[in-house]
C-alpha positions, -999 to 999 in steps of 0.1 A, spaced: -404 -445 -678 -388 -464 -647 -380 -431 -627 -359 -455 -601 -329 -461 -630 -296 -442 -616 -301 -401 -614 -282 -384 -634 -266 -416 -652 -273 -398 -689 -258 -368 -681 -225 -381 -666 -227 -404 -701 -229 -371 -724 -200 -357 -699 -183 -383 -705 -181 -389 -739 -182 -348 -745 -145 -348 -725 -130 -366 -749 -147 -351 -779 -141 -309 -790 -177 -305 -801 -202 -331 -814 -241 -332 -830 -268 -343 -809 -271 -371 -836 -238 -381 -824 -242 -378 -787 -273 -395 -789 -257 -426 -808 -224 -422 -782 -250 -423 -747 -267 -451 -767 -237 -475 -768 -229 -474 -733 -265 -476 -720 -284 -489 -743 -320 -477 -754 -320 -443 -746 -347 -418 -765 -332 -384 -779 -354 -366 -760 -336 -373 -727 -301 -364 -743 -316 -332 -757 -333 -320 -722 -301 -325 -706 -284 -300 -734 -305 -277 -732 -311 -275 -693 -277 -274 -688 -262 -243 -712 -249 -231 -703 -240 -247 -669 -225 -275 -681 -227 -275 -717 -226 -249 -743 -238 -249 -781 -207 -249 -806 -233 -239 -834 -270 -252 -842 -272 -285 -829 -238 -289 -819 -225 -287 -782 -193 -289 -760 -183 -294 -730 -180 -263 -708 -142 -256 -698 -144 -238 -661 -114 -227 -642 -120 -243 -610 -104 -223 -589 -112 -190 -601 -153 -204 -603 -147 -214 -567 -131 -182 -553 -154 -159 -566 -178 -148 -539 -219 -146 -548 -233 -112 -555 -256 -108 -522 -279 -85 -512 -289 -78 -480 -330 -67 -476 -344 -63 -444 -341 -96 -428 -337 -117 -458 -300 -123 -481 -309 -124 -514 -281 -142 -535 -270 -145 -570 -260 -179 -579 -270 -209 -590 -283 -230 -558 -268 -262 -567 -235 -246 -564 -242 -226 -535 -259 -251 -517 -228 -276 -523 -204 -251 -508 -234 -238 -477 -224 -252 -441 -240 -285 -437 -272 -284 -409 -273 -248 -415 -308 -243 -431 -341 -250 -406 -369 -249 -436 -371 -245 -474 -400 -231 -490 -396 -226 -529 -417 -228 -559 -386 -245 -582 -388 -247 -617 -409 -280 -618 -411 -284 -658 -378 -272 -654 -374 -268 -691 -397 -235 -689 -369 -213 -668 -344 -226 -695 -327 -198 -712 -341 -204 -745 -375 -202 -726 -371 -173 -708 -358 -155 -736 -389 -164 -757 -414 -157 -731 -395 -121 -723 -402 -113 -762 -439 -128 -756 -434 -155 -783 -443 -184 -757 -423 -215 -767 -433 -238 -739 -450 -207 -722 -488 -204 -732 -496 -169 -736 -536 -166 -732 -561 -143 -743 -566 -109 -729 -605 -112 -708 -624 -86 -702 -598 -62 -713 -571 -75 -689 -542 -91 -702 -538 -126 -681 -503 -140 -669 -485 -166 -694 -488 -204 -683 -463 -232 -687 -475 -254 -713 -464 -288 -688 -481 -313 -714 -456 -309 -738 -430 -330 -718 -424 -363 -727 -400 -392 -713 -368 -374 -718 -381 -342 -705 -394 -367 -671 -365 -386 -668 -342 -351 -667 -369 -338 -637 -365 -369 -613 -328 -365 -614 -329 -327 -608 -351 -337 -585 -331 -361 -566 -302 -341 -569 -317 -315 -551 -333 -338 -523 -295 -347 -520 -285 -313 -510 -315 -301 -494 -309 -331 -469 -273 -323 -463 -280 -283 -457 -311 -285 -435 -307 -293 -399 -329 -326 -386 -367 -320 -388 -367 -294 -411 -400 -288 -434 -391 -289 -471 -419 -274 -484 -426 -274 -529 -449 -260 -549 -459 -287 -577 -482 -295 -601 -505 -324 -601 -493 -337 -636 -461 -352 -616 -458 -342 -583 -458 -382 -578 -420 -375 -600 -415 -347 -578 -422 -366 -546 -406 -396 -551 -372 -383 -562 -368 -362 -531 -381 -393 -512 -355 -414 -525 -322 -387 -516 -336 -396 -486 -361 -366 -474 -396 -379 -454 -427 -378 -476 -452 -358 -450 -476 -356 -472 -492 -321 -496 -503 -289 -484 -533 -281 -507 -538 -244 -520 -575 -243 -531 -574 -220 -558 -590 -212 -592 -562 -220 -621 -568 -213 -662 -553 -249 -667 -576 -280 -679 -612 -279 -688 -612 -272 -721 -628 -292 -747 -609 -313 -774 -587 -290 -796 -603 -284 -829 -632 -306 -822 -653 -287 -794 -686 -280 -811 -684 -319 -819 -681 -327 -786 -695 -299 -766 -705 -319 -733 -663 -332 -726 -633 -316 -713 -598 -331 -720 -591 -331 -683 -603 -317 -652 -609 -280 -643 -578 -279 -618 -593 -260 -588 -560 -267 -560 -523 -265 -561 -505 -295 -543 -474 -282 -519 -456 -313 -514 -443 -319 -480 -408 -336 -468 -388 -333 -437 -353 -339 -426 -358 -373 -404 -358 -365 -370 -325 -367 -345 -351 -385 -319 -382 -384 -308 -402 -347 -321 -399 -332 -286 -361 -340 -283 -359 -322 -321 -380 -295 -309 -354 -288 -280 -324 -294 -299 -328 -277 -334 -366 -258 -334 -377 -279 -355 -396 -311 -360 -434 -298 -368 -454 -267 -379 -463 -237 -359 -500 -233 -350 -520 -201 -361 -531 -203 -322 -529 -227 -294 -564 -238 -294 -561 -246 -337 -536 -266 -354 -523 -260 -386 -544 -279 -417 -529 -290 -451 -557 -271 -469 -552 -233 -470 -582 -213 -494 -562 -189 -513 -570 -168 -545 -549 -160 -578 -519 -133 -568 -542 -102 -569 -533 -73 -592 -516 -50 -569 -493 -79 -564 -485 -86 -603 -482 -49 -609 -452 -49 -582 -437 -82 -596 -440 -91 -628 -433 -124 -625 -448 -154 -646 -449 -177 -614 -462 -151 -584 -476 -165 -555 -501 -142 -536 -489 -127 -502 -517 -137 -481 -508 -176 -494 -470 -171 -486 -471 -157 -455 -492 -187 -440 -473 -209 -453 -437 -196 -440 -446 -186 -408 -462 -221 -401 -429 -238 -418 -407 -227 -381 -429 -243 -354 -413 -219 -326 -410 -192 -353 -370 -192 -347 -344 -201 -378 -335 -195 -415 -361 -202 -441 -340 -211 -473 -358 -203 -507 -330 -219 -539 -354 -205 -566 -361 -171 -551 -371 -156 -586 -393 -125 -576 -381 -126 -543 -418 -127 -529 -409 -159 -504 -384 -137 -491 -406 -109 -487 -432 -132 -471 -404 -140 -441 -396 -103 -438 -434 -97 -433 -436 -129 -406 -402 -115 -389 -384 -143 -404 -343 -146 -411 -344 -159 -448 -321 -167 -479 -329 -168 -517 -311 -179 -543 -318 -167 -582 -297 -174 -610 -312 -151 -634 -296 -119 -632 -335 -98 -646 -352 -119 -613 -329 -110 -590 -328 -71 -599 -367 -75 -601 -363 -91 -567 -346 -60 -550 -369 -34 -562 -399 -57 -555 -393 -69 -524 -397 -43 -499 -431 -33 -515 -443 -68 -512 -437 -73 -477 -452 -39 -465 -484 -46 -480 -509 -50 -459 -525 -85 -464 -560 -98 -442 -547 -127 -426 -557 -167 -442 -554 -198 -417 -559 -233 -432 -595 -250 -440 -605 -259 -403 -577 -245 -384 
C-alpha cells in the first residue's frame, strides 16, 4: 500500500464518474475508477461506498449506488442542533462540515477518540452492533457472569479499507490545522495496528508529529492462540497481549519561539500536574469502570480518571476551547466540565448525541481519585 499516493484521489474518481451516471454497480464503478487510475482493488472503491452513505453516496438498491443530490444552499443555511451543558456545546453535525464552516484559529486543543477503523461507526455497523449481531464488531463472552463490552474486529481491514483511513486521515489533519490556533495539542486515541497510517496522514496535512501519550492499560485484544488449532499449538499466541493504548500527539507549528506562543495564543506545551513535576507520556489507567459503562453505554468509553488527565494537561495555562469532532458519549466533554474547561463536541449520530446529554452531567460529577503520568 503506498499510503503517500494523492488523498482522496479514488473518491473524487467514483464522484466523478457517478455525476455523469444515474446509478451504477459497484462492478461498474470499480471498472470506471480503474480506467482512469489504473490498478485499483475493489476493496478501496467499496470502503469509500459504504463510509460515505449516506454523506456522499446513497445505495439505489443492493449493490448499486448514486450520487447524493444536496441543495446547497438549503444544507448550508441550516444551523446545527446544539446543546448547551455546563461549560461544554455539544453539536449535531457531521465535523467535517462543521469544521469547514468553524472560524479559522478558533480551536486551542483537540482531544478525540475518532473512528480509527472508521468502517466500525459506519451505519451498517452501528446498526448491526445495536441488534448485537457484531459485523465487524466482536461481541465476546460473558466472564464471570458479567457481560463484557463489544470490540472492533480491526484485523479484518485490508488495502482498501487502509487506503480510505489515510485519506480520512489527512483530510482531517487538513482541517484540524486550519481551525486550531498555532501550538495547539492534537491529541488521538489509536490503535497500534496503524497508528503509523494514523500518524503519518495527519503529519503530511501538515500537523507536528510530537510523539504518543501511552495509556497502560489491560485490553481483551491479542494473545490468543491460533484459531482452531490451540491445543496443537498450546505454547504460541498470534500476536502480543496488548497491555497500552498509544495517544498520538501533533501540534499546530508554532508562531515563534514556545514562549512567544505561550504569550500570544496559550498555547505551545502541556500543563504540569505541579510546578515541581512535569507532565509524562505514560499515564497508568484501568478499563472504564462499571459505574462508568452503566452511565454510558458506549462501545468505545474512556474512563474518567484517564480523560481528565489528559484534557486538563492538553491547555498548558488551563485557558481555551478543547474541541472533541467525534464526541460520541460525550465523556471528553464531560472530562473539560470536570477540569473547568470551555469545550465543543461534535457527533453525527443522532442515538450518541441524545446518550451524550443525559450522560454527561453524571459523568462529570463523579468523583474520580486523581491519576498523574508514570514519573510525573
Amino acid at each position: 500500500m503506498n499510503y503517500r499516493a494523492a488523498p482522496g484521489i479514488v473518491r473524487d474518481s467514483i464522484v466523478s464518474y457517478l455525476s455523469a451516471a444515474e446509478s451504477a454497480s459497484l462492478a461498474e464503478i470499480t471498472q470506471a475508477v480503474a480506467s482512469r487510475l489504473g490498478d485499483v482493488p475493489a476493496s478501496s472503491v467499496r470502503s469509500y461506498l459504504n463510509l460515505n452513505t449516506p454523506e456522499l453516496f446513497e445505495r439505489t438498491s443492493r449493490g448499486h449506488y448514486r450520487l447524493r443530490i444536496v441543495d446547497d444552499h438549503v444544507a448550508k443555511s441550516k444551523p446545527h442542533p446544539t446543546y448547551e451543558i455546563d461549560r461544554a456545546k455539544l453539536v449535531h453535525a457531521n465535523c467535517f462540515d462543521w469544521l469547514r464552516s468553524r472560524e479559522g484559529r478558533s480551536v486551542h486543543a483537540i482531544v478525540t477518540d475518532p473512528p480509527y477503523g472508521l468502517v466500525e461507526y459506519s451505519a451498517v455497523e452501528q446498526s448491526k452492533l445495536r441488534k448485537g449481531r457484531g459485523g465487524v464488531w466482536r461481541i465476546p463472552p460473558s466472564f464471570d457472569g458479567h457481560q463484557r463490552a463489544p470490540l472492533p474486529r480491526f484485523t479484518v481491514l485490508d488495502e482498501g479499507d487502509l487506503q480510505v483511513m489515510y485519506d480520512f486521515f489527512f483530510e482531517f489533519g487538513q482541517l484540524a490545522l486550519r481551525a486550531t490556533v498555532p501550538g495547539a495539542n492534537i491529541i488521538i486515541a489509536s490503535n497500534p495496528l496503524f497508528d503509523h497510517v494514523v500518524a503519518s496522514a495527519m503529519s503530511a496535512a501538515g500537523l507536528e508529529m510530537r510523539g504518543s501519550i501511552i495509556r497502560l492499560v489491560m485490553t481483551m485484544r491479542g494473545g490468543d492462540r491460533p484459531k482452531n488449532a490451540h491445543k496443537e499449538f498450546t505454547n504460541v499466541s498470534v500476536m502480543p497481549r496488548s497491555m497500552f493504548e498509544p495517544w498520538i500527539v501533533l501540534r499546530h507549528p508554532l508562531d515563534g519561539r514556545a514562549q512567544d506562543n505561550l504569550r500570544k495564543w496559550k498555547t505551545g506545551g502541556f500543563r504540569r500536574p505541579s510546578s515541581e513535576r512535569p507532565f509524562g507520556d505514560v499515564i497508568k489507567s484501568s478499563p472504564t469502570p462499571k459505574v462508568e459503562r452503566q452511565i454510558a453505554a458506549h462501545p468505545s468509553l474512556k474512563p474518567q480518571a484517564f480523560l481528565r488527565a489528559l484534557v486538563r494537561a492538553a491547555l498548558p495555562l488551563g485557558q481555551g476551547i478543547i474541541l472533541d469532532p467525534f464526541a460520541g458519549s460525550g465523556s471528553t466533554l464531560a472530562a473539560a466540565n470536570a477540569v473547568g474547561y470551555e469545550s465543543i463536541g461534535i457527533e453525527k449520530d443522532a442515538e450518541y448525541v441524545s446518550m451524550a446529554r443525559r450522560t454527561m452531567p453524571q459523568l462529570s460529577s463523579l468523583l474520580i481519585q486523581k491519576i498523574d503520568p508514570i514519573g510525573a
